[in-house]
DOVEXTOR-116524 format. One record per residue: residue in three letters; x, y, z of N, C-alpha, C, CB in turn. Coordinates in pm, whole numbers, padded with zeros to 5 digits, always signed. Atoms other than C-alpha are relative to their C-alpha. Glycine has a CB too. Layout:
alaXYZXYZXYZXYZ;...
This chain:
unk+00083-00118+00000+00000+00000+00000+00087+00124+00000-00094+00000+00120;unk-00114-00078+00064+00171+00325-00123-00147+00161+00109+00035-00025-00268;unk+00028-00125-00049+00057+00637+00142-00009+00129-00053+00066+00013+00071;unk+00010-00101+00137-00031+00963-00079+00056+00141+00171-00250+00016-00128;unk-00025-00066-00060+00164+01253+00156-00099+00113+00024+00099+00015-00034;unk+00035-00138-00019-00020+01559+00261+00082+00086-00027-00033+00029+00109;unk-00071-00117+00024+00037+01874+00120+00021+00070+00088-00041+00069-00077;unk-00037-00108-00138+00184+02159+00331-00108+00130-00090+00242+00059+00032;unk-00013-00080+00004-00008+02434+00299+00043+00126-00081+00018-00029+00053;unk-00124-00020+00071+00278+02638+00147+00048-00035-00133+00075-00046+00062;unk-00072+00095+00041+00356+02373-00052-00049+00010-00179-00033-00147+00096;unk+00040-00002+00139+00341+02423-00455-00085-00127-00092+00127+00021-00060;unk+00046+00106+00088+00115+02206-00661+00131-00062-00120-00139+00072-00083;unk-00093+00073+00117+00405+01975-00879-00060+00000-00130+00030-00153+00030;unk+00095+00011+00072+00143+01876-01143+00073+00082-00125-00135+00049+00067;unk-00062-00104+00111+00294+02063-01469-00147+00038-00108+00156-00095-00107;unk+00059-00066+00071+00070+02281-01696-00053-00113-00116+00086+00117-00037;unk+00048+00096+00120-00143+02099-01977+00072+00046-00121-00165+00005-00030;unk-00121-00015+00187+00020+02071-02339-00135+00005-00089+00144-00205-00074;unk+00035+00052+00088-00127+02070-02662+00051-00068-00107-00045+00054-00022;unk-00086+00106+00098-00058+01820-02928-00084+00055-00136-00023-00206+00042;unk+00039-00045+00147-00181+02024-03257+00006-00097-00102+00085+00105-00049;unk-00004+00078+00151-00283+01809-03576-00059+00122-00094-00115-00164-00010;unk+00070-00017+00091-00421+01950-03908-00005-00052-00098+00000+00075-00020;unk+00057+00158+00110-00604+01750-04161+00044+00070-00152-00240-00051+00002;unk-00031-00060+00212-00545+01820-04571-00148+00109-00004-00034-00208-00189;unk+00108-00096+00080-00898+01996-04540+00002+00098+00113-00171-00068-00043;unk+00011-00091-00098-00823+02214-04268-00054+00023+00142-00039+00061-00048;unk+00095+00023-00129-00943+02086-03967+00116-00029+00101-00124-00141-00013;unk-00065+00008-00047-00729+02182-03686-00013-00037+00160+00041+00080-00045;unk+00003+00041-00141-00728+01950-03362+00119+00045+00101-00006-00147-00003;unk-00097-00023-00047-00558+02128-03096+00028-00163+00117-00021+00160+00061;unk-00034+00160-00062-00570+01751-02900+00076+00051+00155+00141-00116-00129;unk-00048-00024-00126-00530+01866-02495+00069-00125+00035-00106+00040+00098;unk-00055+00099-00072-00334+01624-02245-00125+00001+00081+00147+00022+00069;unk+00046+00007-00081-00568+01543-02055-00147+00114+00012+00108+00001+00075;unk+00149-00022-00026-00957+01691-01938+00054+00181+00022-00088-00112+00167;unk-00024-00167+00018-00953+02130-01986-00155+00020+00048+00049+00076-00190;unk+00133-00058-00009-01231+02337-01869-00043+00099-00085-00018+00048+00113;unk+00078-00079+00154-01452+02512-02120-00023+00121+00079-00177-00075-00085;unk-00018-00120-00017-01441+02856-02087-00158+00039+00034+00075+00066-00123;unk+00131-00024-00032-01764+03008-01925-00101+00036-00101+00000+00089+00086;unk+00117-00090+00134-01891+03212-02203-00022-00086-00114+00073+00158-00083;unk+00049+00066+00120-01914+02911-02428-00076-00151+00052+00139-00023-00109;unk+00130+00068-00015-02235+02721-02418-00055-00070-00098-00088+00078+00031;unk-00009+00044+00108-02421+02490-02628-00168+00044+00069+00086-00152-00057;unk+00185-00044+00003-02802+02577-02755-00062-00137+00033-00079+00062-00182;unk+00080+00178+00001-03023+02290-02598-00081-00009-00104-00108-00049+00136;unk+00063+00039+00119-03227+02312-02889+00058-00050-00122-00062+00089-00033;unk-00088+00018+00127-02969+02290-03156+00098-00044-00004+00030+00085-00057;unk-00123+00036-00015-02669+02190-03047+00109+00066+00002+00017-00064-00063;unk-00101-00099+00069-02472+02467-03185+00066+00043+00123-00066+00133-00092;unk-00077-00062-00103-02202+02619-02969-00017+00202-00002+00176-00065-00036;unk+00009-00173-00047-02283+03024-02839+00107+00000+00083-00146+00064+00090;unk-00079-00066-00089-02066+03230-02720-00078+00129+00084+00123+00046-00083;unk+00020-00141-00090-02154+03515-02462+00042+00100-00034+00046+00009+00117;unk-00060-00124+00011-02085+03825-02575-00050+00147+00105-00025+00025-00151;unk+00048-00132-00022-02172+04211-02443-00124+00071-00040+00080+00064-00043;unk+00100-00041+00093-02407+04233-02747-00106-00142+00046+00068+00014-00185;unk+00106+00105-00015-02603+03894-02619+00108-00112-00043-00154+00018-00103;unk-00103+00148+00041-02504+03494-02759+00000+00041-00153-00082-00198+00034;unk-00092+00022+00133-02305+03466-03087+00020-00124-00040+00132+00050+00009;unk-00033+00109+00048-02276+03133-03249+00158-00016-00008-00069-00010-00120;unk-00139+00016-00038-01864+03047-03162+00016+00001-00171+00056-00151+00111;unk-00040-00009+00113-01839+03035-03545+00053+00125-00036-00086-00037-00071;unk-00019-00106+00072-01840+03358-03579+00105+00142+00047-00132+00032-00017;unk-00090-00116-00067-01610+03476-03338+00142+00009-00034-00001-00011+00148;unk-00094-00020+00007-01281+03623-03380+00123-00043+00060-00019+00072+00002;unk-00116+00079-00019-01036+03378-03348+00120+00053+00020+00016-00073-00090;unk-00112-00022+00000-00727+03556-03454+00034+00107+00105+00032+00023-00122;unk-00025-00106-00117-00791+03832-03242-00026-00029+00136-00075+00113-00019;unk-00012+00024-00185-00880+03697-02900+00056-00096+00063-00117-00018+00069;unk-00017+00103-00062-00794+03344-02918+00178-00044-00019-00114-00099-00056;unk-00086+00034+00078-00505+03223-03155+00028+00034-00108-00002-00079-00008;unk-00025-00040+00189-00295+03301-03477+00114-00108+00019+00068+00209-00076;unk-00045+00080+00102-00120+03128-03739+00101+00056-00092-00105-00039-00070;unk-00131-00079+00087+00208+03206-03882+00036-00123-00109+00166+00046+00119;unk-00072+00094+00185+00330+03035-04219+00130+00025+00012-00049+00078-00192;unk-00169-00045+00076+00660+02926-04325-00033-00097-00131+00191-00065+00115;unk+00070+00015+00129+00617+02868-04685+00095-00092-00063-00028+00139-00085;unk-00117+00048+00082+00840+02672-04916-00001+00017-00119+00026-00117+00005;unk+00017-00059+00159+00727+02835-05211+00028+00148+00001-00162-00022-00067;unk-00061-00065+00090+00760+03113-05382-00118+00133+00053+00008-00078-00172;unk+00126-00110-00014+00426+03274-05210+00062+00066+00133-00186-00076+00024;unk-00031-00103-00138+00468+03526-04935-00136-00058+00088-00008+00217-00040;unk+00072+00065-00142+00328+03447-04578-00147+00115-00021+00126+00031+00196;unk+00128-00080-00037+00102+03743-04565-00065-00016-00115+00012+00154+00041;unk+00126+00010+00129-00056+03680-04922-00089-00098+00041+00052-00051-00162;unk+00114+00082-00073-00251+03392-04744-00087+00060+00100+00056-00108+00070;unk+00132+00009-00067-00566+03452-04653-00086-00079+00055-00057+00028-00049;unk+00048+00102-00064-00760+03272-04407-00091+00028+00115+00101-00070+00036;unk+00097+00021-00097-01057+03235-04158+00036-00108+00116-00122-00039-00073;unk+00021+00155-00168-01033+03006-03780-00101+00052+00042+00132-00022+00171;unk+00193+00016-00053-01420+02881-03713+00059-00085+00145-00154-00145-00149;unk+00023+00079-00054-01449+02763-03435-00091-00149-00022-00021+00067+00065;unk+00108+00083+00064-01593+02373-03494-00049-00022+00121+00032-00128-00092;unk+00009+00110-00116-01592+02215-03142+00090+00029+00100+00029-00145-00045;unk-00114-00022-00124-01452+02327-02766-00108-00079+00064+00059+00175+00075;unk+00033+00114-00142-01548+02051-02508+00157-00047+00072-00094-00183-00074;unk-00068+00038-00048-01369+01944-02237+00137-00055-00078-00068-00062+00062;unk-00124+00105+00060-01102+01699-02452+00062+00083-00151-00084-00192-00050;unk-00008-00042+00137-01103+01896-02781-00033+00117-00059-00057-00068-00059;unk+00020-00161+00084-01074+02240-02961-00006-00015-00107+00098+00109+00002;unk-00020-00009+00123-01126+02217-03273-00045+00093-00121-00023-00092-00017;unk+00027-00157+00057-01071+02522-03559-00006-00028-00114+00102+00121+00020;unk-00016-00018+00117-01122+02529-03911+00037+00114-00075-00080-00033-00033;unk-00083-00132+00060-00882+02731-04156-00053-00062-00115+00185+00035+00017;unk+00100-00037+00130-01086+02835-04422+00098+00098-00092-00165+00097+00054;unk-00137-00151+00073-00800+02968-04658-00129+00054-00143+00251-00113-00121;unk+00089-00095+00104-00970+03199-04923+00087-00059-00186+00041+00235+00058;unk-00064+00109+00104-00703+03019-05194+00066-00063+00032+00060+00025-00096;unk-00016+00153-00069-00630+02658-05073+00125-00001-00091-00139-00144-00022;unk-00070+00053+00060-00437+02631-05373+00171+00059+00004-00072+00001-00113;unk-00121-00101-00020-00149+02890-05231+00128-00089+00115-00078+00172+00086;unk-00071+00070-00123-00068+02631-04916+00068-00121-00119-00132-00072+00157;unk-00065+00106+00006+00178+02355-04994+00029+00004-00153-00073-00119+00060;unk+00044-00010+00136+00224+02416-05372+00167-00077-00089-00049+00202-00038;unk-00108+00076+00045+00606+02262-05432+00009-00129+00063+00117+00067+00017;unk+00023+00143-00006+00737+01904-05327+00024+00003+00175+00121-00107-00111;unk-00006-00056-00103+00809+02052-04996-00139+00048+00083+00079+00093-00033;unk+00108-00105-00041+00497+02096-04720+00017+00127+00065-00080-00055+00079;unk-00063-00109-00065+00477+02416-04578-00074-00043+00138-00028+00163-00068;unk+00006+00037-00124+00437+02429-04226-00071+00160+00073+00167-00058+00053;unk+00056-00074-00096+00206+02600-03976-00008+00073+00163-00056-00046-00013;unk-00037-00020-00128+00275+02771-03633-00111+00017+00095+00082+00106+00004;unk+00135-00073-00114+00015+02830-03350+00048+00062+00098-00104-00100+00081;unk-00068-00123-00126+00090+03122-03078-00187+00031+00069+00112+00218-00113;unk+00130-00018-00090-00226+03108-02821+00069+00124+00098-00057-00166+00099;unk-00056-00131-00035-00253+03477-02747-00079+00012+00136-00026+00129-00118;unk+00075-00020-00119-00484+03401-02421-00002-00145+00087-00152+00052-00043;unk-00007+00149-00063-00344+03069-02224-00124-00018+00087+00139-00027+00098;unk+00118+00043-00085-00591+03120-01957-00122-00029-00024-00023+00067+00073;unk+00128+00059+00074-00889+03028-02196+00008-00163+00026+00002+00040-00181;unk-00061+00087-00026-00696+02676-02158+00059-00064+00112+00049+00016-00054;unk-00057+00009-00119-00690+02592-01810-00033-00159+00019-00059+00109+00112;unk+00034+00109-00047-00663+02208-01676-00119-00022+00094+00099-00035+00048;unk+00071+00009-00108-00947+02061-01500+00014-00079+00099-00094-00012-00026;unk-00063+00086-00087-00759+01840-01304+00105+00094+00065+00059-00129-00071;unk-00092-00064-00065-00502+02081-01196-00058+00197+00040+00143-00026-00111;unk+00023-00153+00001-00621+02459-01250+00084+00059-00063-00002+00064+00116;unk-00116-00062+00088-00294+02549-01434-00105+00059-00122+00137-00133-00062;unk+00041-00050+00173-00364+02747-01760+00146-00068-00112-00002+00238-00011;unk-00095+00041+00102-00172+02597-02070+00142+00095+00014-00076+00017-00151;unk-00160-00072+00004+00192+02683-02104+00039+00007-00147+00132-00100+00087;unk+00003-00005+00124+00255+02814-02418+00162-00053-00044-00051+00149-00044;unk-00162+00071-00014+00657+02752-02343-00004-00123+00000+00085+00026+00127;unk-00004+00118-00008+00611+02397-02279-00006-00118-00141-00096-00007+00088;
């Protein structure tokens, strides 16, 4: 039988910050894939009638589709291996799906045909500009964007 110590008080939670493990699919479907169980941010709710995910806003609920990803949540930096410049890509992040286990964003590029275009893929960065949206629900930490 293995005794679990009491904390002091004092005593720092060990536990380390949750990670994400980022995928994205060929059609743009970007699983940020948590470690482990996250808590959903208050202001996002699902319609019991519809299913759909609202967000809370100032102005009333917003369907999470329609909210501004790059500006509150996350952006997306390009490194290209072609011949196109980073900022000539154009692009939309929908929100599809935040539950507990799973964020998931769709990049809606405006010309698909600009990503990956030599024998070389190009490659995508993510910089989460608000960790504490991303907090463990097993620990309370907010994501570590260093980690």
């Amino acid at each position: 039988m293995i005794a679990a110590k009491a904390k002091d008080d004092g005593e720092e939670d060990k536990a380390p910050p949750p990670k994400m493990n980022p995928t994205i699919s060929r059609d743009g479907a970007m699983n940020m894939g948590f470690e482990g169980k996250m808590k959903v941010p208050s202001f996002i709710k699902s319609d019991p009638k519809t299913g759909r995910l609202l967000a809370s806003t100032a102005d009333g609920e917003i369907p999470v589709d329609q909210m501004d990803v790059t500006r509150d949540i996350l952006d997306l930096r390009f490194v290209l291996k072609s011949g196109i410049k980073p900022e000539d890509i154009k692009y939309q992040l929908i929100i599809e799906e935040w539950t507990e286990s799973k964020f998931l964003i769709k990049v809606n590029f405006s010309d698909p045909y600009q990503i990956s275009q030599g024998e070389e893929r190009d490659a995508a960065f993510i910089s989460v500009k608000n960790p504490a949206l991303f907090v463990s629900a097993v620990t309370g930490k907010p994501f570590d964007p260093a980690a």
